[in-house]
C-alpha positions as CSV (number, residue, x, y, z in Angstrom):
1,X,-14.6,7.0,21.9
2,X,-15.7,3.3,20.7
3,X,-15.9,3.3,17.1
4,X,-18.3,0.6,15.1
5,X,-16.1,-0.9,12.5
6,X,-19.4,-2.9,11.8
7,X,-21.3,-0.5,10.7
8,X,-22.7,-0.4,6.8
9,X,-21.7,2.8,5.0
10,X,-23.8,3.4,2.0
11,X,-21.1,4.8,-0.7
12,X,-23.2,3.9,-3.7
13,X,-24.0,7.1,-5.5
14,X,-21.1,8.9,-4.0
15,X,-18.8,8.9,-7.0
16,X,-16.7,6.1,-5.3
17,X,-14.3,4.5,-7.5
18,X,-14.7,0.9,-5.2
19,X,-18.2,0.9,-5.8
20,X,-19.9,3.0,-8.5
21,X,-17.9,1.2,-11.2
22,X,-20.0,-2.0,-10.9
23,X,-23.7,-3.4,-10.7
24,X,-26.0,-3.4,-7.4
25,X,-25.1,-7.4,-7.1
26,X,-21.8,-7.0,-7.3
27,X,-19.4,-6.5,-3.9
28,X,-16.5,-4.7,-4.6
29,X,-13.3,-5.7,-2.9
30,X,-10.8,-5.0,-4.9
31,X,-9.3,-1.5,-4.9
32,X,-7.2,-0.7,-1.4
33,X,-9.7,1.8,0.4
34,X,-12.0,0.8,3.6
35,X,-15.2,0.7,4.0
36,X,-14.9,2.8,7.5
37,X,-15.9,6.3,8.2
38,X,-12.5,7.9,8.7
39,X,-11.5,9.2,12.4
40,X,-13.8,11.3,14.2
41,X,-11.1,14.0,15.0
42,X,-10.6,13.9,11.0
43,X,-14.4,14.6,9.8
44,X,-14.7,17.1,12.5
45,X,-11.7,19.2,11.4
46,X,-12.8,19.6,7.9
47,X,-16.2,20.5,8.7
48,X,-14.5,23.4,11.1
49,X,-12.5,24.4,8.3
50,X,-15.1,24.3,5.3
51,X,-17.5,26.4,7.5
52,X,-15.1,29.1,7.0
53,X,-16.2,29.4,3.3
54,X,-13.1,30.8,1.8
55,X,-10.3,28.6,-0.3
56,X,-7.8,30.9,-0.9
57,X,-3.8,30.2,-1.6
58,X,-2.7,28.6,1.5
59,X,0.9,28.7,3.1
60,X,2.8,25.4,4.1
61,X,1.5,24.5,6.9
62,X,4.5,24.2,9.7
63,X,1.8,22.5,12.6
64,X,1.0,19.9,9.9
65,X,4.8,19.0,9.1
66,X,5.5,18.7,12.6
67,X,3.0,16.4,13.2
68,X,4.6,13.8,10.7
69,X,7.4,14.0,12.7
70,X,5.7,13.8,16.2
71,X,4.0,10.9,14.6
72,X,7.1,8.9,13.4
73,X,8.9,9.2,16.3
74,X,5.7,7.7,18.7
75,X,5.0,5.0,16.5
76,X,8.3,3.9,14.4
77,X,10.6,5.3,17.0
78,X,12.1,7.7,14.1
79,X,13.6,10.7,14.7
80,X,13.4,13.4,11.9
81,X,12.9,17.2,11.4
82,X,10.3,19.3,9.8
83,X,12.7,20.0,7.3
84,X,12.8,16.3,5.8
85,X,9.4,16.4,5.5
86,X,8.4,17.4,1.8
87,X,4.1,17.6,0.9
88,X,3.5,15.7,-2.1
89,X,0.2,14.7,-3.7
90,X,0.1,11.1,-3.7
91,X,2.8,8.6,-3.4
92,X,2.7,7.4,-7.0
93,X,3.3,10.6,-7.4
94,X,6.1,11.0,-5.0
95,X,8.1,8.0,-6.0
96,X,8.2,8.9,-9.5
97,X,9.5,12.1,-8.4
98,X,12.1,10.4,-6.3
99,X,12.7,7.7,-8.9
100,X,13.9,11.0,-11.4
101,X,15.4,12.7,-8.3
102,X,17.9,9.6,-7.8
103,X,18.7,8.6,-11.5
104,X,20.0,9.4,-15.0
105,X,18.4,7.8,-18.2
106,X,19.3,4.4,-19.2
107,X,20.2,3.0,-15.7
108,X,17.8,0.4,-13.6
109,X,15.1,0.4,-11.6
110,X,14.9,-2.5,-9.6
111,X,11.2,-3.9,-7.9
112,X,10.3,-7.3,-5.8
113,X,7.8,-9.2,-7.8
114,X,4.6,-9.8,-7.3
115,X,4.1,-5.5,-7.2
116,X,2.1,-2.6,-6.9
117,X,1.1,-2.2,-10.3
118,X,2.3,1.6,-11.0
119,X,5.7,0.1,-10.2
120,X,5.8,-1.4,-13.9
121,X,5.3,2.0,-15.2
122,X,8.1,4.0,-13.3
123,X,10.9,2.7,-15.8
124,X,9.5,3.4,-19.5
125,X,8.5,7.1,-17.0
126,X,11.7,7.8,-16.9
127,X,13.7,6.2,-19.7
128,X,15.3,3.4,-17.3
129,X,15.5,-0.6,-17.1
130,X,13.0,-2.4,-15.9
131,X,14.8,-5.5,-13.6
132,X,12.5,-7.3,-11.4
133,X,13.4,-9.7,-8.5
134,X,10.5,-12.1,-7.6
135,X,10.1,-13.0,-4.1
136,X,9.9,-16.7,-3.3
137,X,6.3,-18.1,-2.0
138,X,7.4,-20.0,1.4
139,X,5.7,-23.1,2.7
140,X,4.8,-21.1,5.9
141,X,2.2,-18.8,3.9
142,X,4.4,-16.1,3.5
143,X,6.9,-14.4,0.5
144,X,10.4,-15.0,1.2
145,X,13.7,-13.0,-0.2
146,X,16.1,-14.7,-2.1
147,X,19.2,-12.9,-1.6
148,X,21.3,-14.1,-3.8
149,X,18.6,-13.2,-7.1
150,X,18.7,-10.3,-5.0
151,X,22.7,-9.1,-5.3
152,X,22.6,-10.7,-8.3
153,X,20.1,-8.1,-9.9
154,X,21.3,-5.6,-8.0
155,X,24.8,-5.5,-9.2
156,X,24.1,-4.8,-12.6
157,X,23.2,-1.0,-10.9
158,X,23.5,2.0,-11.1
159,X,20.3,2.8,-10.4
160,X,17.5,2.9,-7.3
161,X,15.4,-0.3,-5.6
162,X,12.2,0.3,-5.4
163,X,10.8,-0.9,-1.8
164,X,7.3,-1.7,-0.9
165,X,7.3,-2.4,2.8
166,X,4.4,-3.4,4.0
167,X,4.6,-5.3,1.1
168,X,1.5,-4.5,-1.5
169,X,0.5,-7.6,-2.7
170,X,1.8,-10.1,-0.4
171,X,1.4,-8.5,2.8
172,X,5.0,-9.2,3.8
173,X,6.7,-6.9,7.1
174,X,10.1,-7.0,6.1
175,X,12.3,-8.0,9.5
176,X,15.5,-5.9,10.5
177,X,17.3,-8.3,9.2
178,X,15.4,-8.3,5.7
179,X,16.1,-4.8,5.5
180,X,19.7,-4.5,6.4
181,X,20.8,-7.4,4.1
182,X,18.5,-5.8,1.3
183,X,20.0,-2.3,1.9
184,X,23.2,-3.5,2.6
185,X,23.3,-5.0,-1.0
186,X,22.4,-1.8,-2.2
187,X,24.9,0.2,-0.5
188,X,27.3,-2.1,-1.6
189,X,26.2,-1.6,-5.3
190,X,25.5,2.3,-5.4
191,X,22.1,1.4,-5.8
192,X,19.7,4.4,-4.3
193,X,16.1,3.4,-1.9
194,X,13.1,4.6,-2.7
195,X,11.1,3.7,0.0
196,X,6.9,3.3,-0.3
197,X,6.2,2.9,3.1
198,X,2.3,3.5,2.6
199,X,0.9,1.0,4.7
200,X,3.2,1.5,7.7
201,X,0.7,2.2,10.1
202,X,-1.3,-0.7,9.1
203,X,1.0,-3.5,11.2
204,X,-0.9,-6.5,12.7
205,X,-0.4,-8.3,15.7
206,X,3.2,-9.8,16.1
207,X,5.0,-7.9,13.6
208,X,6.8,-4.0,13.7
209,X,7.1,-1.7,10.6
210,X,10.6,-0.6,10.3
211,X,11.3,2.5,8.2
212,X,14.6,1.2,6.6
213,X,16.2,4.7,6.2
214,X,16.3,4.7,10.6
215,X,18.2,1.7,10.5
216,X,22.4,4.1,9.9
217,X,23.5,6.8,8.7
218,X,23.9,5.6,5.3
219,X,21.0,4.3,4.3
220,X,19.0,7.6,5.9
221,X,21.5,9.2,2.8
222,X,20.2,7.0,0.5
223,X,17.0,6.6,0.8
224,X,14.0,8.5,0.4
225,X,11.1,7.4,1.9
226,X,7.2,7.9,0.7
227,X,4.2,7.9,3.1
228,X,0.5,9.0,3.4
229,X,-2.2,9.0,6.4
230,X,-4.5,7.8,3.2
231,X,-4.5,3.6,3.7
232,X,-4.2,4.4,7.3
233,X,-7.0,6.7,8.2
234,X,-9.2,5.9,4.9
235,X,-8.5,9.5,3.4
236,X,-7.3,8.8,-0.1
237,X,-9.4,10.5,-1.8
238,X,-7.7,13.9,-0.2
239,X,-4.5,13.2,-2.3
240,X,-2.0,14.1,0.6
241,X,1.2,12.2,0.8
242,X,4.9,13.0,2.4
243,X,8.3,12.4,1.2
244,X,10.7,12.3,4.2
245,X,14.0,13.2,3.0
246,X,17.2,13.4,5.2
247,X,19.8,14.0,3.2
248,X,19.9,18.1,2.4
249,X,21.2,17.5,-1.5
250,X,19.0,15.1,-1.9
251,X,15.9,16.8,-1.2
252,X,16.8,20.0,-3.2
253,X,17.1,17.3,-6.5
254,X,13.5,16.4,-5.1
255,X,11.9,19.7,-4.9
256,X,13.7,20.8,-8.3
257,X,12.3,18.2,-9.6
258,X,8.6,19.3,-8.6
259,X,8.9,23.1,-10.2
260,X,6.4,23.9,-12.5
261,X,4.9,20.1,-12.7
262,X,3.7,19.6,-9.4
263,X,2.2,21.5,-6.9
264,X,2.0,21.3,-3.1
265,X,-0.9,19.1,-1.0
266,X,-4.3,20.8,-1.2
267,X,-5.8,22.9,2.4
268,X,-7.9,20.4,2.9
269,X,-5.7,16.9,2.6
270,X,-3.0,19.2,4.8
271,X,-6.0,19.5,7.6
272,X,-7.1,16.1,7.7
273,X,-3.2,14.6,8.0
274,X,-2.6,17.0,11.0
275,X,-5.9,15.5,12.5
276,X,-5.2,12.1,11.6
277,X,-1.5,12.1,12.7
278,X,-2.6,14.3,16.1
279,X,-6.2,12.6,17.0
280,X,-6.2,9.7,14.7
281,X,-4.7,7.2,17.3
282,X,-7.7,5.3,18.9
283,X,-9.0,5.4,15.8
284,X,-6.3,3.1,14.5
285,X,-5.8,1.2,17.7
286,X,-9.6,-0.2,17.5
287,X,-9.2,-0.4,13.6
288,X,-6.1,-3.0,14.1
289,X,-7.7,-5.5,16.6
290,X,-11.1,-5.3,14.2
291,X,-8.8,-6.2,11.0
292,X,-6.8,-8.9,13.4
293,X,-10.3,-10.5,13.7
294,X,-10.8,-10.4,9.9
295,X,-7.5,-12.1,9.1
296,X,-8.1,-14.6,11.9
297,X,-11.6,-15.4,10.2
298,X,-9.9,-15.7,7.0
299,X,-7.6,-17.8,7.9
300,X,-10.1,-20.3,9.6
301,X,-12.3,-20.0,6.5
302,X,-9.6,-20.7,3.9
303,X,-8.8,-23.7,5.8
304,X,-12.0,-25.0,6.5
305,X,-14.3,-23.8,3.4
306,X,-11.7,-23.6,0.5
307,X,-8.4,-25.2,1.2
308,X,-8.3,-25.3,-2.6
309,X,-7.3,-21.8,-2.2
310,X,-3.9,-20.8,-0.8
311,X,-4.0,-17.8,1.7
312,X,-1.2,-16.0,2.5
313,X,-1.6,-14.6,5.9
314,X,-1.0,-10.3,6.1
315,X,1.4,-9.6,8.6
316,X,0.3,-5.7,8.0
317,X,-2.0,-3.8,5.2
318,X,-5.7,-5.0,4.9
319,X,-5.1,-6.9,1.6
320,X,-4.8,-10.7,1.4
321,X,-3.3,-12.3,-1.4
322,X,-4.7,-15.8,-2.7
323,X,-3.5,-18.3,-4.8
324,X,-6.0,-19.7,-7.1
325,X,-4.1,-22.1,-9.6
326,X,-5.4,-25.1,-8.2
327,X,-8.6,-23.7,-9.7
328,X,-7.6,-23.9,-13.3
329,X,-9.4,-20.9,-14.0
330,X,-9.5,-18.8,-17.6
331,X,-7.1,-16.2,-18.3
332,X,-8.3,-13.2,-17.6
333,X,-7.9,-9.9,-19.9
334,X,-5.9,-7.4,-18.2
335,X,-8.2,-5.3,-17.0
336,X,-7.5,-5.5,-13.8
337,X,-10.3,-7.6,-12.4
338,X,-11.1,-11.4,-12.1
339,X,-13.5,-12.6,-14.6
340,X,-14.4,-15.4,-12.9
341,X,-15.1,-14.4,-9.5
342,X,-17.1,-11.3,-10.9
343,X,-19.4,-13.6,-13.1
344,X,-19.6,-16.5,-11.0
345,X,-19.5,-14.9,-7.8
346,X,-20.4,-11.4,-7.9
347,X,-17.1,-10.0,-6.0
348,X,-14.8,-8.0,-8.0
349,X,-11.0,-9.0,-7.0
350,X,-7.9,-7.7,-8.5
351,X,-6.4,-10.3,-10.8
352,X,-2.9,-11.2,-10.5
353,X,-2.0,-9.7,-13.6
354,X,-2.0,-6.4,-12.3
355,X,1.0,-7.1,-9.5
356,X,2.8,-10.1,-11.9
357,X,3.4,-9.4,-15.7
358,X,3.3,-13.5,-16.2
359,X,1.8,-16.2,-14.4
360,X,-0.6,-13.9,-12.6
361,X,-3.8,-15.3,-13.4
362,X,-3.4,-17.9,-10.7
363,X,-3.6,-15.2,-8.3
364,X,-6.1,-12.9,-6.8
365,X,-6.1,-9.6,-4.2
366,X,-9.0,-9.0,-1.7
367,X,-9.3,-6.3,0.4
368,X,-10.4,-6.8,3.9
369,X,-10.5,-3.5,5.3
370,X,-14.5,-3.7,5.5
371,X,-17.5,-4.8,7.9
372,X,-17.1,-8.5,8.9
373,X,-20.6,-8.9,8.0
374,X,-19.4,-7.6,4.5
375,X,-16.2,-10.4,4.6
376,X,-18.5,-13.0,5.3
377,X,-20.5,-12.5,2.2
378,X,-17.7,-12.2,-0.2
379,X,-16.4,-15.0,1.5
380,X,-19.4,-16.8,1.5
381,X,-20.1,-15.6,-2.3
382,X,-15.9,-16.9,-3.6
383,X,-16.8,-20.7,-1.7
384,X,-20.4,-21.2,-3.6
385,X,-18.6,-20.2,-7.1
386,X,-16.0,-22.6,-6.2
387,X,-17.7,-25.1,-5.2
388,X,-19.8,-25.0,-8.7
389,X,-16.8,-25.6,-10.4
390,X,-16.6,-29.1,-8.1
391,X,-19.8,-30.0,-8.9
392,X,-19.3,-29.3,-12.6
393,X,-16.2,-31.7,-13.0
394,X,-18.4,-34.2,-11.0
């Protein structure tokens, strides 16, 4: 089946967080969801199973479990069970769980800086230390690890790392490498993973997701790793998320850790993750060279149009992170959003200060999982505020 990733979906007036937040002028492209109608496969499984008309308390569902694990091993050459696969809704959700699982109060919980912003929450969660590590802006338009910040942190454990890989803002792949020296370091420390591993499936052209629990033995123990068909198959709004788990005593922490808090992943989100994982794979295949032509517009545009903004170039997710300081621009409150580019541009971006605690207003996040024809206009929109800020100085 061909899909049309060019297609203009309507989701005004359809109690979308993206879009119903803002004003008819304004283009959203700030929050991580797509602007694609999900799989086929996907809608057409939940319309066979809401035409059935009854909701009742639903068992675990054994065919959906096994096709995480049929899933991981075609496309991350993983090998796992059904029974390191735990349902949990959401993986904010699933790496706080995880984050309690692994810890006891006052130890650390170490993040790479800039971050997904619930990651600066996850410590005053659970009574730990906050210790962040920044990654180091390269000249080659990509974040870099400094390993010895790193160990250096990371030897002030006990505690767990918490890794983002796809990275969310940057759009870093970590390399084997990245990941065996980073978990390495841990090891050596007794320093536990948590692993968000959400936009795994969302790998552009070049680069390979590695789940870092496959690469031994010991960090499988170690490590517990969070995932979701959501960024992948546009399904976030379903709120159904895995934790994969190998290590036996681990997972029982884990799932004492859910009783009588949280419950398991709705009938519905459990339907459209066995679709997505069984039938989604065309889907994503013609989703990855359409969002390989978006960066590879980007990238052209940046350079031509507005080198005065520095574009790092996603090796996966569909998020780009700029660099704006050679703009000068206000501070911006910390709402979440960039003043400037919503009032002089009509595009709401993330702000910086929502993935860096200080010096983030230089920064900005946009999300290109959309219609190109949508790209260009916030594209085209971000150069003409620009550009009136050069004519002002003139």
């Amino acid at each position: 089946m061909k899909y049309n990733f060019d297609e203009i979906v309507n989701r005004r007036g359809t109690r979308s967080v993206k879009w119903d937040l803002f004003k008819e002028n304004e283009l959203p492209m700030w929050v991580a969801d797509m602007d694609f109608k999900s799989p086929q496969p996907v809608i057409d499984a939940l319309h066979e199973r809401v035409s059935e008309g009854v909701f009742g308390y639903t068992l675990d569902s054994s065919e959906c479990k096994q096709s995480v694990v049929d899933w991981m091993k075609k496309r991350h050459q993983w090998e796992i069970t059904t029974d390191d696969v735990v349902f949990v809704p959401g993986v904010v959700v699933g790496f706080n769980l995880a984050v309690k699982a692994m810890t006891n109060p006052g130890e650390n919980v170490f993040f790479q800086t800039p971050a997904y912003g619930p990651f600066f929450k996850v410590a005053d969660n659970h009574g730990l230390h906050q210790v962040t590590v920044p990654l180091v802006a390269g000249e080659d338009c990509r974040y870099e690890i400094d390993y010895d910040a790193f160990e250096k942190a990371i030897q002030t454990g006990p505690g767990v790392f918490l890794l983002c890989n796809p990275q969310n803002p940057t759009g870093r792949v970590f390399s084997e490498e990245e990941l065996t020296k980073m978990g390495e370091i841990c090891l050596r420390h007794g320093v536990k993973i948590v692993s968000d591993e959400i936009h795994s499936d969302l790998v552009h052209a070049g680069h390979k997701h590695i789940p870092i629990a496959k690469l031994s033995p010991e960090l499988a123990e170690n490590t517990i790793t969070l995932l979701a068909p959501s960024k992948t198959f546009n399904v976030a709004g379903l709120d159904g998320s895995v934790a994969i788990i190998t290590n036996p005593d681990l997972r029982k922490k884990y799932d004492e850790g859910k009783k009588g808090l949280v419950g398991s992943v709705n009938l519905l989100a459990k339907i459209a993750m066995c679709a997505c994982y069984r039938e989604g794979e065309e889907w994503l295949t013609q989703l990855l060279a359409y969002l390989d032509g978006n960066i590879a517009y980007m990238k052209e545009f940046f350079e031509k149009e507005l080198p005065e903004v520095k574009y790092y170039c996603p090796q996966g997710t569909f998020l780009a992170w700029l660099d704006v300081r050679d703009l000068n621009l206000a501070q911006d409150p910390d709402d979440g959003f960039s003043t400037f580019f919503r009032k002089e541009a009509g595009v709401i971006l993330n702000t910086g200060n929502f993935f860096l605690k200080e010096g983030g207003d230089g920064f900005v996040r946009l999300n290109f999982g959309c219609p190109r024809s949508m790209l260009v206009e916030g594209l085209n929109r971000i150069k003409a505020a620009v550009k009136g800020i050069a004519d002002e100085k003139k």
